[in-house]
C-alpha positions in Angstrom: -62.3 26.5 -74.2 -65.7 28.0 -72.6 -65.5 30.7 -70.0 -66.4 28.3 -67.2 -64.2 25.6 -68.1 -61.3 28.7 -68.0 -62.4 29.9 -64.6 -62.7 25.8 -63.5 -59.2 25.6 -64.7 -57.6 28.4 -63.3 -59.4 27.6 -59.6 -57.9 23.9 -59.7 -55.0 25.7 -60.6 -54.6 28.0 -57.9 -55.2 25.3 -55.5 -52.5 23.3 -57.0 -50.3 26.3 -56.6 -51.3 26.3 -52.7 -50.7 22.9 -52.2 -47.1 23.4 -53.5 -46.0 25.4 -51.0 -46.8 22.8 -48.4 -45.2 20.2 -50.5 -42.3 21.5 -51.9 -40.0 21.2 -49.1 -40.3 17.3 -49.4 -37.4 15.9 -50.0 -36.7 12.8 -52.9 -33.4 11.4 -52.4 -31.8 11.1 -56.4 -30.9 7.3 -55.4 -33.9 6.5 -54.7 -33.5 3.1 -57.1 -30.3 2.5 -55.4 -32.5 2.3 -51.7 -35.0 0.3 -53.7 -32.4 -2.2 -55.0 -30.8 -2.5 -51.0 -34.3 -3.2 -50.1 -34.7 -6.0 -52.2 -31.2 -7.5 -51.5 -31.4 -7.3 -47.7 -34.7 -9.4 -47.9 -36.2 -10.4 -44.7 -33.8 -8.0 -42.8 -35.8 -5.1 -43.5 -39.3 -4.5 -42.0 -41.7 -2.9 -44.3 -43.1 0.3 -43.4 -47.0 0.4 -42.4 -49.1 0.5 -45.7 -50.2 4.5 -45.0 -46.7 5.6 -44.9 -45.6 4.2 -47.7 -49.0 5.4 -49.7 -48.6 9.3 -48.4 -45.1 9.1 -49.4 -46.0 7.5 -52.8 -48.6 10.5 -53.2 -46.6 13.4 -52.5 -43.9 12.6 -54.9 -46.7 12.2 -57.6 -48.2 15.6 -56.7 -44.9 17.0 -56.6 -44.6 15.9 -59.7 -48.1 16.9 -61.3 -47.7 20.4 -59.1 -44.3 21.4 -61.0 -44.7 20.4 -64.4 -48.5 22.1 -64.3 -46.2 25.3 -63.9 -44.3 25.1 -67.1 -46.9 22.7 -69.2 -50.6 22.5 -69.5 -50.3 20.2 -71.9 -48.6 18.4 -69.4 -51.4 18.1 -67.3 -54.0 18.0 -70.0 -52.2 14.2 -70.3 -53.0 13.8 -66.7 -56.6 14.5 -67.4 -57.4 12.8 -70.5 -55.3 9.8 -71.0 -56.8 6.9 -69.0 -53.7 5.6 -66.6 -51.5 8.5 -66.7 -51.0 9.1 -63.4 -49.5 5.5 -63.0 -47.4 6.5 -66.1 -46.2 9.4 -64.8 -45.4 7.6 -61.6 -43.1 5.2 -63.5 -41.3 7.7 -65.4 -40.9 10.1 -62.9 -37.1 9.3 -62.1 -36.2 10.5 -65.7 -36.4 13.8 -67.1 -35.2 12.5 -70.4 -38.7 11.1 -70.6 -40.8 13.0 -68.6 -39.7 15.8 -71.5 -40.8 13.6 -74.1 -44.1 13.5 -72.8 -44.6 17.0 -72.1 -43.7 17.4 -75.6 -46.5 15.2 -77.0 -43.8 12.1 -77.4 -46.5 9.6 -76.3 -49.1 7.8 -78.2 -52.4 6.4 -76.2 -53.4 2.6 -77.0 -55.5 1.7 -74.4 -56.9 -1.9 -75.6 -57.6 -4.5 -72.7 -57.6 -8.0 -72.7 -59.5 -10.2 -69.9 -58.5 -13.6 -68.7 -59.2 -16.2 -65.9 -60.0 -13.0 -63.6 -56.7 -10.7 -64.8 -56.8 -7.7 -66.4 -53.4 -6.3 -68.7 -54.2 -3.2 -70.4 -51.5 -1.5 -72.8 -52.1 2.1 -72.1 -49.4 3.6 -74.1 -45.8 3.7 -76.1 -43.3 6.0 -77.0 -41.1 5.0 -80.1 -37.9 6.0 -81.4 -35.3 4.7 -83.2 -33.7 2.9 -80.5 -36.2 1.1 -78.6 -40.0 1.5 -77.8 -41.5 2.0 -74.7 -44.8 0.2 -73.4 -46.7 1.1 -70.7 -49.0 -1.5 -69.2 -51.4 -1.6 -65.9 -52.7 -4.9 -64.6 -55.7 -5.9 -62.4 -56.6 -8.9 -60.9 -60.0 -10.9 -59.3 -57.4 -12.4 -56.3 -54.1 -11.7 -54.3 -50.8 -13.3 -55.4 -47.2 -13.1 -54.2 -46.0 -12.5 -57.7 -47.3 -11.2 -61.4 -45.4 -10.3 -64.3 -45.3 -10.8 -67.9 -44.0 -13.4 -70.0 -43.1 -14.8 -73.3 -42.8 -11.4 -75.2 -43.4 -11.2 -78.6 -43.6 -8.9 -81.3 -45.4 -10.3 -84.6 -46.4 -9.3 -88.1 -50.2 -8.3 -89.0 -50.3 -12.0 -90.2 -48.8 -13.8 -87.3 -44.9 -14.2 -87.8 -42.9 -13.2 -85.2 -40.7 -10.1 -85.9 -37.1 -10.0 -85.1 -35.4 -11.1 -82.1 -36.3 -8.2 -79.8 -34.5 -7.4 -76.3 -37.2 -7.3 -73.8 -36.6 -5.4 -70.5 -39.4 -5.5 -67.7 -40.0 -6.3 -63.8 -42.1 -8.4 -61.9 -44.7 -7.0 -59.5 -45.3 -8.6 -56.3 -47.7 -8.9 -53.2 -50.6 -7.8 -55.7 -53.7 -7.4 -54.0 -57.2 -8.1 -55.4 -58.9 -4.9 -57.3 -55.5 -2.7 -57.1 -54.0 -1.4 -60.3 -50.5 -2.2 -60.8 -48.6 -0.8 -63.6 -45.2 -1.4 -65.3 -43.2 -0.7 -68.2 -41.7 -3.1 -71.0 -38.8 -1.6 -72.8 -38.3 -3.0 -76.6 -34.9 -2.6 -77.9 -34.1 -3.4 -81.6 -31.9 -5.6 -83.4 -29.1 -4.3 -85.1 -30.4 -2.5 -88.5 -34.2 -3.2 -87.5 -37.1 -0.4 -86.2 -40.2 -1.4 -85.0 -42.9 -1.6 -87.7 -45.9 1.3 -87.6 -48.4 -2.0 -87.6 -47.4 -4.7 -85.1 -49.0 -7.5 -82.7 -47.7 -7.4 -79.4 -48.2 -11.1 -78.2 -47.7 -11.6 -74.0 -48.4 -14.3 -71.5 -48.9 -13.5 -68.0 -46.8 -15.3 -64.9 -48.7 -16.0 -62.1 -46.6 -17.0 -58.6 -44.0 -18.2 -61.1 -45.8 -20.1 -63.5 -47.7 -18.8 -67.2 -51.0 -19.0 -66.1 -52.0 -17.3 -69.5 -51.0 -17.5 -72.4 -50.5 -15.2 -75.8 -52.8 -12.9 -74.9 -52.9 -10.2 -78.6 -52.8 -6.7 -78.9 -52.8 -5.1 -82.2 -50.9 -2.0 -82.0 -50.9 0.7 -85.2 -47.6 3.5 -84.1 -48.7 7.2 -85.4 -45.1 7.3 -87.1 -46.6 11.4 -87.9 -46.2 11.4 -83.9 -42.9 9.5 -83.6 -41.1 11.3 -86.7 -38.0 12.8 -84.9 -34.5 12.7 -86.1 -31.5 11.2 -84.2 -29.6 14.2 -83.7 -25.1 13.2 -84.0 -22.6 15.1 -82.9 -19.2 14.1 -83.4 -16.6 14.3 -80.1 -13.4 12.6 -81.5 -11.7 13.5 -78.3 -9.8 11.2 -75.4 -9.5 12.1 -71.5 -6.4 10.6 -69.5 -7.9 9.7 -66.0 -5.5 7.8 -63.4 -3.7 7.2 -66.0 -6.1 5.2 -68.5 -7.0 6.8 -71.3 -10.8 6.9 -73.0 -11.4 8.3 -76.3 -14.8 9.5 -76.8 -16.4 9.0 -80.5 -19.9 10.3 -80.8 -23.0 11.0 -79.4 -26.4 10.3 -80.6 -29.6 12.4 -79.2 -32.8 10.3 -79.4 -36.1 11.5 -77.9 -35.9 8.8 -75.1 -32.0 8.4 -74.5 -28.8 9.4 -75.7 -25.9 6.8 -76.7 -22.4 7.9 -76.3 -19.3 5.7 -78.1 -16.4 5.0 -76.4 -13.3 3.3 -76.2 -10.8 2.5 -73.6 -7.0 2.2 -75.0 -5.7 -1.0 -75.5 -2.8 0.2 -73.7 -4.7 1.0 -70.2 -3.1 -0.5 -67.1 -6.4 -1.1 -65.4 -10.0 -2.6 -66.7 -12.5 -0.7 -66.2 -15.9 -1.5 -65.0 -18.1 1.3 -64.6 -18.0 5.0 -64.1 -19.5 5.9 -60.4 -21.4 9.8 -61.7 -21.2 10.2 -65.2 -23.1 12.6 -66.4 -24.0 15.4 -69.2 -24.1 18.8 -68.1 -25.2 21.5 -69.6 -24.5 25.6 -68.6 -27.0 25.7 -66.7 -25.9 22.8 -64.2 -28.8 20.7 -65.2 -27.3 17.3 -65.2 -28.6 14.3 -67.7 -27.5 10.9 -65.7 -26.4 7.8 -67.0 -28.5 4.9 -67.4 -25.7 2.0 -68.0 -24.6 0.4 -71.4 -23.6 -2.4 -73.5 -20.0 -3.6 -74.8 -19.7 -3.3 -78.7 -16.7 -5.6 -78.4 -13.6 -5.9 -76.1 -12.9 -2.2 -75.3 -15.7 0.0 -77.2 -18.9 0.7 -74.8 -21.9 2.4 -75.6 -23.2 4.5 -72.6 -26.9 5.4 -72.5 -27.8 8.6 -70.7 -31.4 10.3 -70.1 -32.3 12.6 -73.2 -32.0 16.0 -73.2 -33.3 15.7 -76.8 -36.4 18.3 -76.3 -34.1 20.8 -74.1 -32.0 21.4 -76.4 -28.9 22.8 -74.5 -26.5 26.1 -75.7 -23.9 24.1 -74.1 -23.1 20.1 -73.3 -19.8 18.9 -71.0 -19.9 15.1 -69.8 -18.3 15.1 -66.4 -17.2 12.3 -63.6 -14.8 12.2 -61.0 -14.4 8.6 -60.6 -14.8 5.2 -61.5 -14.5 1.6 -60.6 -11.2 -0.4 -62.0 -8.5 -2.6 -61.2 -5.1 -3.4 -62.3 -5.5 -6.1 -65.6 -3.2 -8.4 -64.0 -4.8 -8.9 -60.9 -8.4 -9.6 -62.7 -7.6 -13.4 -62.0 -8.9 -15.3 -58.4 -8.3 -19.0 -57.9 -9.9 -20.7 -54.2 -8.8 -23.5 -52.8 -12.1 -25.1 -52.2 -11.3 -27.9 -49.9 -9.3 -25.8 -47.5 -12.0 -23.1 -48.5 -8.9 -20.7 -48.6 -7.6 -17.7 -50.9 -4.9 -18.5 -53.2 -4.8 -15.5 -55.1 -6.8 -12.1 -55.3 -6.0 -8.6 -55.7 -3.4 -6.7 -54.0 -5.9 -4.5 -52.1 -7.4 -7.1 -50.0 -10.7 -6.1 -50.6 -11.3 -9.7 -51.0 -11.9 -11.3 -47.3 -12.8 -14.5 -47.4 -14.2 -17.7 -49.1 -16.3 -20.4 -48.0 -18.7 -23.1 -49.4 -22.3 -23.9 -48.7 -23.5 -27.4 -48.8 -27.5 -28.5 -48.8 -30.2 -27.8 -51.2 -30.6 -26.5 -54.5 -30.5 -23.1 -54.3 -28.4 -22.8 -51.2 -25.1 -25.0 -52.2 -22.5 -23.0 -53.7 -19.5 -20.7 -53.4 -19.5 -17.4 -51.1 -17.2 -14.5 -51.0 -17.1 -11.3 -48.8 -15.5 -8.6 -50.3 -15.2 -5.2 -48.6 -16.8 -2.3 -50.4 -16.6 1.7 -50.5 -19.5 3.3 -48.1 -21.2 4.6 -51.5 -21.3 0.9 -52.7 -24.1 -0.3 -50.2 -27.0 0.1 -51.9 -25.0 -0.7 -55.8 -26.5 -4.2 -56.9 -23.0 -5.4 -59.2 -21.6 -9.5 -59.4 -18.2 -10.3 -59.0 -17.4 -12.3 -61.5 -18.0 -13.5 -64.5 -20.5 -16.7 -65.4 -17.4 -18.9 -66.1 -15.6 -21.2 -63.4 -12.9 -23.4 -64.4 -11.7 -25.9 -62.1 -8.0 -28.1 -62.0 -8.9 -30.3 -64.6 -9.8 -27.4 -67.1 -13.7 -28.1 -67.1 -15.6 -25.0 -67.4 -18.5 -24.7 -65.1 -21.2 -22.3 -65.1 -23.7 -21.1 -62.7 -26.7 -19.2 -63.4 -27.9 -17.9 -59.9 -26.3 -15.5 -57.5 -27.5 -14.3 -54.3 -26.9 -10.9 -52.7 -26.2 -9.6 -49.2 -24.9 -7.0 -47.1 -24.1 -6.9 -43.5 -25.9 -4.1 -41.2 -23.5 -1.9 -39.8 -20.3 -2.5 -41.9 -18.8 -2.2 -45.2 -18.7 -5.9 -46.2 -21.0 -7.3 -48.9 -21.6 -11.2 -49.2 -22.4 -12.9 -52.7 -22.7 -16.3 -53.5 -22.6 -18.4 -56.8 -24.9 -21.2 -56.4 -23.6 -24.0 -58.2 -22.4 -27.8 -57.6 -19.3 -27.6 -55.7 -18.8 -31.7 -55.7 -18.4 -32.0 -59.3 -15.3 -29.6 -58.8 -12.0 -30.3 -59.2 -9.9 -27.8 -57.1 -8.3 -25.8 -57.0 -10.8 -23.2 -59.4 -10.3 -19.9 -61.2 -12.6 -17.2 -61.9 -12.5 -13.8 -63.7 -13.4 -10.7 -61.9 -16.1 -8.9 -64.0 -16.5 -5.9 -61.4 -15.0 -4.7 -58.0 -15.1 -1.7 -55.9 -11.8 -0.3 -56.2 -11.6 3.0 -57.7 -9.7 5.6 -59.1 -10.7 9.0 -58.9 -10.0 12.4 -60.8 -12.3 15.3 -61.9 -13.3 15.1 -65.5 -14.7 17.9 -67.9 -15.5 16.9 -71.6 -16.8 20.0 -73.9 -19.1 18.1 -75.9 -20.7 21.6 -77.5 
């Protein structure tokens, strides 16, 4: 580096430095994504803040951001300045250490090809690949305003045009776009059992406009620098069970990959209670720094796989997973049946959580089944369905219903969801499975993991 571009540096630096101290004291509430969730659910309710609010709040988190990790890495911020959309990156992954590490660390792998379409612009800026799933991170710009944008019909294909394996796509929708701003997202590729992504790949995507594909199959070849993405999935072996309330868990293993860690688990057969999810879950390590859970998948009936933020590049001297509580409920009160033409209760669990029942009748994607269930204070901004997709009526048809709407009533501790589905070809009276509920059990929990 020249002597002038030194000096440059260490000036921006300094003012960086400055800044901080003005900044620092600004406070990001860890569930943010929890308000953000609320938001969405309480719909019209909620009036959005004016436009320069919500952009000076937007900004200061980034430069707290960009001011802290320009402390510990300049290669950090050498990212910032080089790779073309990084700051929108950064802005995305900001919420998880596990992969704001990787970056630091040089996990990240520029692409930067554009495609141009009927006035929209999608740009795949980056990835991050490991043996688990592959990250993409995408900006979009567009000639006009639209209510919604998003990405559709993902796939990944061969050099020669055969699409790969089945994929799991995850990815959002973006709304209220306006005309000229850059919006970015991220698509999250997980793999098929057995299967990696290939180091040569065509990443084939439509694009959704207001809620219809617009455009179609736009291409991006995409070569992975598997030199870059070569790290090993680092095990270690628990074999250990907790007793909490009562149930026990065993805990199998752990695997460490550079963008998330998967933890094996199994709840005893023999447990009294289901249960549903754990409330703070968490790896710790000795020096309290805390890696947070990110949900999971069932392997089958009672083994779960837990995914957590990675502390892969950290490297810890020491690793407990803690909790103190979690949501459950007896196994033999997992059962509801409603009377629909009374629109009455017939039977529910014991705690009474469970207030009331009623049906709604006109169009489409109004007419269905509502329930109010009381929840915990910490459950009002928690986005979680009641039941599970299956209803089976008096007759022993099985209906299903694909749609659920969400709502929570200001100033109480009662949340409203309803199944939309066609109520008149019912016969009552109708059962349905619980699949999650706020009851919980709680007790302080300390693994020694290493």
């Amino acid at each position: 580096m020249r002597r002038e571009e030194a000096s440059m540096f260490e000036k921006e630096e300094k003012k960086l430095h400055e800044l901080k101290k003005e900044y620092i004291n600004v406070e990001i509430p860890n569930d943010i994504d929890d308000y953000i969730r609320s938001g969405i659910r309480k719909g019209k309710k909620t009036t959005q803040p004016p436009f320069w609010k919500a952009g000076m709040v937007a900004a200061s988190i980034l430069l707290i951001i960009f001011l802290t990790t320009i402390r510990v890495s300049p290669a950090f911020a050498n990212y910032v300045s080089t790779i073309p959309g990084m700051e929108r990156i950064v802005e995305l992954i900001r919420h998880n250490k596990g992969i704001m590490s990787a970056v630091e660390n040089d996990y990240l792998q520029e692409v930067g090809i554009t495609r141009d379409e009927d006035g929209v612009s999608l740009t795949i800026d980056a990835i991050i690949v490991d043996e688990t799933q592959m990250l993409v991170f995408y900006t979009i710009e567009t000639d006009n305003n639209y209510s919604t944008i998003n990405l559709s019909n993902i796939k990944l294909k061969s050099q020669s045009g055969e699409e790969l394996g089945k994929y799991g796509m995850s990815y959002g929708s973006h709304s209220e776009v306006r005309k000229g701003e850059k919006i970015s997202g991220e698509l999250k590729v997980t793999y098929p059992d057995g299967m990696i992504v290939p180091d040569k790949f065509i990443l084939e995507t439509g694009i959704n406009i207001n809620e219809l594909e617009v455009i179609k199959a736009l291409n991006y070849p995409i070569e992975v620098d598997m030199n870059k993405f070569s790290a090993i999935t680092k095990e270690f072996a628990i074999d250990k069970s907790v007793e909490a309330g009562g149930q026990s868990i065993y805990f199998e293993k752990m695997e460490i990959h550079p963008t998330r860690i998967a933890l094996f688990l199994e709840y005893d057969e023999s447990n009294t209670h289901e249960i549903f999810r754990f409330d703070d879950i968490a790896l710790e390590d000795e020096k309290g720094n805390r890696w947070i859970s990110e949900g999971g998948s069932s392997m089958d009936d009672n083994k779960i796989v837990m995914y957590f933020e990675s502390n892969y590049f950290s490297e810890p001297k020491q690793l407990d997973l803690v909790f103190s509580s979690f949501a459950a409920l007896p196994k033999d009160e997992l059962e509801v049946m409603v009377d629909l033409e009374k629109e009455s209760i017939i039977k529910a669990p014991s705690d009474k959580r469970l207030k009331k029942v009623w049906l709604e009748d006109g169009e489409k994607d109004v007419k269905g089944i509502y329930f109010q269930v009381e929840v915990d204070p910490k459950d009002h901004n928690y986005f979680f369905s009641l039941f599970d997709s299956n209803i089976i009526d008096a007759s022993g048809t099985v209906h299903e219903y694909t749609t659920r709407t969400y709502s929570s009533m200001d100033g109480t501790n009662l949340y409203e969801q309803g199944l939309i589905v066609d109520t008149d070809k019912m016969v009552s009276p109708i059962t349905l499975n619980i699949a999650e509920y706020p009851a919980r059990i709680t007790e302080e929990v300390k693994l020694k993991i290493k």
